[in-house]
N, C-alpha and C positions, 0 to 999 in steps of 0.2 A: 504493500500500500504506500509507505515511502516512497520507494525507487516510482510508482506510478505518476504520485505528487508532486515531485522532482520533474520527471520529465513534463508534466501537464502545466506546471509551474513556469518551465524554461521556454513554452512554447506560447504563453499568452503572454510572458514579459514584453516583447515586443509587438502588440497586433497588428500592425500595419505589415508586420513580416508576415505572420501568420495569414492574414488573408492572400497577401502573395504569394504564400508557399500552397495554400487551399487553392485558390486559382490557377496556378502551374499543373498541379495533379489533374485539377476538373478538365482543366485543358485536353490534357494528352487521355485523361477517361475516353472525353468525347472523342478524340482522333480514332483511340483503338478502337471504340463500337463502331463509326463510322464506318470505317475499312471493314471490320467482320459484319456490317448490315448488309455493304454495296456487294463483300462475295458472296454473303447467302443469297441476296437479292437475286443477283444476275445468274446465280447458278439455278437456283428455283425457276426465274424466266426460261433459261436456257433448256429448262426438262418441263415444266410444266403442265407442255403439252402432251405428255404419256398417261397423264390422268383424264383424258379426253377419249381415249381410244378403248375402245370395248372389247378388252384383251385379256387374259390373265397370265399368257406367257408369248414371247417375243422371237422369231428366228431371224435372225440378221447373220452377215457373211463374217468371219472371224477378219477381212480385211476391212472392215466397216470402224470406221472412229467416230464417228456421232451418226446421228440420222442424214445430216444434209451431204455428207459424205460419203454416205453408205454404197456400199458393193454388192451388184447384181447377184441372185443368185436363181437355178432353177426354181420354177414355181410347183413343179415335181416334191420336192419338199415337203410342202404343205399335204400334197396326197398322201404321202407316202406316211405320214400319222393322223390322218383324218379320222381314221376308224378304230384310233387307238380308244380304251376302256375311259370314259371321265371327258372328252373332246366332244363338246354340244355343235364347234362353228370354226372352220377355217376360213381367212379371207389373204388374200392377199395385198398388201400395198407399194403403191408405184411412187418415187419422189425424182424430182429432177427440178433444175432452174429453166425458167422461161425469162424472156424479155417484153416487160408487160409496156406497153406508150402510154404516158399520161397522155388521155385525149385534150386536155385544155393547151400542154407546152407543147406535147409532140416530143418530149423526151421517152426513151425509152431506157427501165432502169430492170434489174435483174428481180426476179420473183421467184420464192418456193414454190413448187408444185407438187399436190397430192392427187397421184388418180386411185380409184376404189370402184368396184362394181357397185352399181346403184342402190341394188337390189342387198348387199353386203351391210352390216347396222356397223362400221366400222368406228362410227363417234360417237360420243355421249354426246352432243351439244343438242338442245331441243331444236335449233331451227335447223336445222340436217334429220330430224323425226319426223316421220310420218309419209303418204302417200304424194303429197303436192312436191314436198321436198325432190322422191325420188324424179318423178314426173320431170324438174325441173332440171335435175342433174341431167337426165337422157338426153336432154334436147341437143343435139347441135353446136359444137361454138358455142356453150351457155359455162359459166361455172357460178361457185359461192365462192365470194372475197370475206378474207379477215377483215373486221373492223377495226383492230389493234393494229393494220398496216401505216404505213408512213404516210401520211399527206403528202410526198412526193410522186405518187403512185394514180394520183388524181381524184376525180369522184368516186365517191365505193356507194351511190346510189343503185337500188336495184332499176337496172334497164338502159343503166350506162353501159355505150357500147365504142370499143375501142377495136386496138390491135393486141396479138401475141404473138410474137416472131412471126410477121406480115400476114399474118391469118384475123378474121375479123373474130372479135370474143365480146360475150354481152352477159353483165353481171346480176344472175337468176335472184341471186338470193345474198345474203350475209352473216355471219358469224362470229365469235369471237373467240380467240384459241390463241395469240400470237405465236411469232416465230422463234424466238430463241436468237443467239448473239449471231446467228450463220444469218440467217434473215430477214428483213427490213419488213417484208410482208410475206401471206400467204397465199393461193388461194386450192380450192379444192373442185374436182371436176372426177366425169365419168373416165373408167378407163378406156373405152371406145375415145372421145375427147383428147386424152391423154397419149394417146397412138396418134394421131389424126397433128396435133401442137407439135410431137416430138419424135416423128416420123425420124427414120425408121428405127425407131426404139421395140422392141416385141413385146409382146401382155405375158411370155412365156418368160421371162427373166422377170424377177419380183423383186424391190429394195428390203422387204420389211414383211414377214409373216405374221401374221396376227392369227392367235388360237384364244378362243374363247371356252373356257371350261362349262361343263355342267354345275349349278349350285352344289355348296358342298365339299366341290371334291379340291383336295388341295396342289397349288401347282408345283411345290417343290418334287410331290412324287411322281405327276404326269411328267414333268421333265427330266425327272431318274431314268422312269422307263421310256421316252423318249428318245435319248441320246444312242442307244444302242441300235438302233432302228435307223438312224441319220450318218451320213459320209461326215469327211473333215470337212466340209464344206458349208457350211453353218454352226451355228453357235445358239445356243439356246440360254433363254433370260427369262427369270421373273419380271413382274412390274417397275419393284423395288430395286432388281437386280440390274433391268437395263437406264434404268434412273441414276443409278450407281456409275456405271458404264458409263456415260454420256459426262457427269459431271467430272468422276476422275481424267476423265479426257481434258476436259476445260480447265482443271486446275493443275494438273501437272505435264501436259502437253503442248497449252498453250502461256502466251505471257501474262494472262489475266490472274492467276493464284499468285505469279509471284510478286506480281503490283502489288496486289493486295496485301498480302504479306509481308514484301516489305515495307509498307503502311503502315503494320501494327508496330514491325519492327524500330523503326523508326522512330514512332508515338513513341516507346515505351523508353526510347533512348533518350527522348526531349525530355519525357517528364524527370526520370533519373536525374539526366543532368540538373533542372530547377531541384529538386529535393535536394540530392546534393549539393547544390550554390547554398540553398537555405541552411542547412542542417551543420553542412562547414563552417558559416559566419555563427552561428549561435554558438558553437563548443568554440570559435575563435573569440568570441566575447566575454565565453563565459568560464574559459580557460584558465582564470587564478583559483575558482571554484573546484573544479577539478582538479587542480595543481594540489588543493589544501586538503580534499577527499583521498586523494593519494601520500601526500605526509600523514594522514587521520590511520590509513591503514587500508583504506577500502582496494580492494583487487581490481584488475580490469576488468575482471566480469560484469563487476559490481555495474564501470561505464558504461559497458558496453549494453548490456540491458537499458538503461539509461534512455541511450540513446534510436533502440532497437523500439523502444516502447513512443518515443516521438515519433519516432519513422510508420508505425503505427496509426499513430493518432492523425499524422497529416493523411494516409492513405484512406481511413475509412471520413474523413471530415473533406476528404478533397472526392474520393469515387461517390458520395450521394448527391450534390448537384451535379457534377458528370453524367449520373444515370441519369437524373432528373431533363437535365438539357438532351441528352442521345436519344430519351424515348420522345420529346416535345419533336427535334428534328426528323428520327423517325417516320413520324407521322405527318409533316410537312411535304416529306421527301414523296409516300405512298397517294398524297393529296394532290401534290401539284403535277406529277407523274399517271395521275388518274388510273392508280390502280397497276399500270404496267412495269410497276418497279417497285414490287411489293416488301417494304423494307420493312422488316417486322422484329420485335426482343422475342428473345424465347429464355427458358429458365437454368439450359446451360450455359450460353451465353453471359447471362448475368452472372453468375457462379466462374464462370472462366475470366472475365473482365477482374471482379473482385480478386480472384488467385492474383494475378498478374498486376497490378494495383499492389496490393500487399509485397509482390516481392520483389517489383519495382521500387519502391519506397528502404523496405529495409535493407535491400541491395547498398543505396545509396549512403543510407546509414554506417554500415558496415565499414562503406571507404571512409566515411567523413569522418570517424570516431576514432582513428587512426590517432590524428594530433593529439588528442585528449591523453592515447594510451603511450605511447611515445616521449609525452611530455618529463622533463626531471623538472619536481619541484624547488631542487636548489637552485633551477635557473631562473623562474618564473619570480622566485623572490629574494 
């Protein structure tokens, strides 16, 4: 209880420091959640769309690195476990880029494409439900546009009628699903359609297997006995599993994980250093104090706690308006973004911020308390 009142003591002597050293910490709080908000964000954006699709396990080619990338494989595949025990629905899906013209510039800019049999329920979204929907997909040169697409893209009104790599294309219908970091926009169209845009592509080569289980039954063991049944030629994924997939791709393949990261890294080196500038000057102030606790007897431990227990008090007095400001930004971020950069706290997060806060702090501490212990009190008086 001493050694507490000592350091709680040493750290309100000066307030105007104290609020400095509390402001320093909240600072580099906020850096750190910002950077781990923007990568959960963009990584969630970048898969979210797998929660869309009306699947419960995934075949893609083992040369496939995310979806927009993905490698052809036989559509054979999909037959070849269709009549496995627990399999309610094979569908297959087709992706590739088009070149979609804003009808108003005349620019024409790169667009995802998704072709799907009509008749196939391969998305959860309701305006893709029902009898009008499929009607609308068959037609012709018709598809459904993302609404999450870029305003570079033009009007995404239904019955707006443009070009698609010099083929005329008119927009049946609308959705909203975005694309993820590879895409700017989407849109979605029949596979007839999708032949017809990206000639000569075949309907026999599939990007993307979609198996829809029966209720019930679970996908880790449809895809156990799966895999025996399939060449090297495909890869098979849970939900979760190809959500997995796709993000470790983005964090450790591309330069996007280690921006961020080193974001955190960075924050956590700025705050350091202010706790440290602070924690230094107060044992340099308060250093005849210490000089006389060391002629008294007291060990370095004694300091050292001392000072480990400030190093303390600034971390958790500087991390609760750091949280306070990250979650207010937060939600600013997810507001002005309207949704498509869904920057959200969750509860290991906060539990992870606070670790790193704590020993960021007492990190600094550790070096600063140095002079204190170093110090000879025959010099000091």
């Amino acid at each position: 209880m001493a050694r507490v009142s000592v350091a709680w003591a040493n750290l309100v002597h000066e307030r105007t420091r104290l609020v400095v050293a509390i402001a320093g910490v909240a600072f580099a709080v906020v850096l750190i959640f910002m950077n781990l908000g923007f990568m959960g964000a963009l990584i969630a954006t970048a898969t979210n769309f797998y929660e869309q699709f009306n699947a419960d396990l995934f075949l893609i080619s083992p040369e496939t690195l995310e979806i927009s990338t993905s490698t052809a494989f036989p559509r054979e595949r999909l037959y070849q476990v269709a009549g496995l025990e627990g399999v309610e629905h094979v569908m297959p899906l087709y992706s590739e880029y088009l070149l979609w013209r804003n009808p108003e510039t005349g620019v024409s800019r790169a667009i995802f494409v998704y072709g799907i049999n009509p008749n196939d329920p391969v998305f959860l979204m309701p305006e893709l439900q029902g009898e009008d929907a499929r009607r609308i997909l068959s037609q012709p040169d018709t598809v459904f546009m993302d609404r999450f697409s870029r305003p570079e893209f033009g009007p995404q009104e239904i019955g707006t009628t443009t070009e698609a790599d010099r083929r005329r294309a008119t927009i049946g219908g609308t959705y909203f699903l975005g694309g993820g970091f590879a895409a700017d926009g989407t849109l979605i169209m029949s596979d007839q359609n999708f032949v017809r845009y990206l000639e000569p592509r075949p309907l026999s080569l599939v990007n993307v297997g979609l198996i829809k289980l029966k209720p019930g039954v679970s996908p880790t063991k449809v895809a156990a006995a799966m895999r025996p049944l399939l060449p090297a030629d495909v890869n098979i994924y849970t939900k979760a599993g190809i959500i997995e997939h796709d993000s470790t791709y983005w964090l450790e393949s591309t330069s996007i994980g280690f921006i961020f990261s080193m974001g955190v890294v960075v924050s956590f080196v700025v705050g350091a250093v202010i706790v440290y500038q602070i924690l230094f000057t107060d044992i340099r102030d308060h250093l005849p104090e210490y000089a006389t606790m060391k002629a008294m007897g007291y060990r370095s431990q004694y300091l050292f706690k001392i000072v480990l227990q400030e190093a303390v008090f600034l971390a958790v007095l500087g991390y609760l308006p750091g949280l306070a400001a990250a979650l207010g930004l937060y939600h600013l971020t997810t507001t002005a973004t309207a949704g498509t950069l869904p920057v959200a706290m969750n509860g290991g997060r906060v539990l992870f911020v606070l670790g790193l806060t704590l020993l960021m702090c007492c990190l600094s501490g550790l070096i600063s308390v140095r002079k204190a212990i170093n110090t000879d009190p025959a010099e000091i008086f």
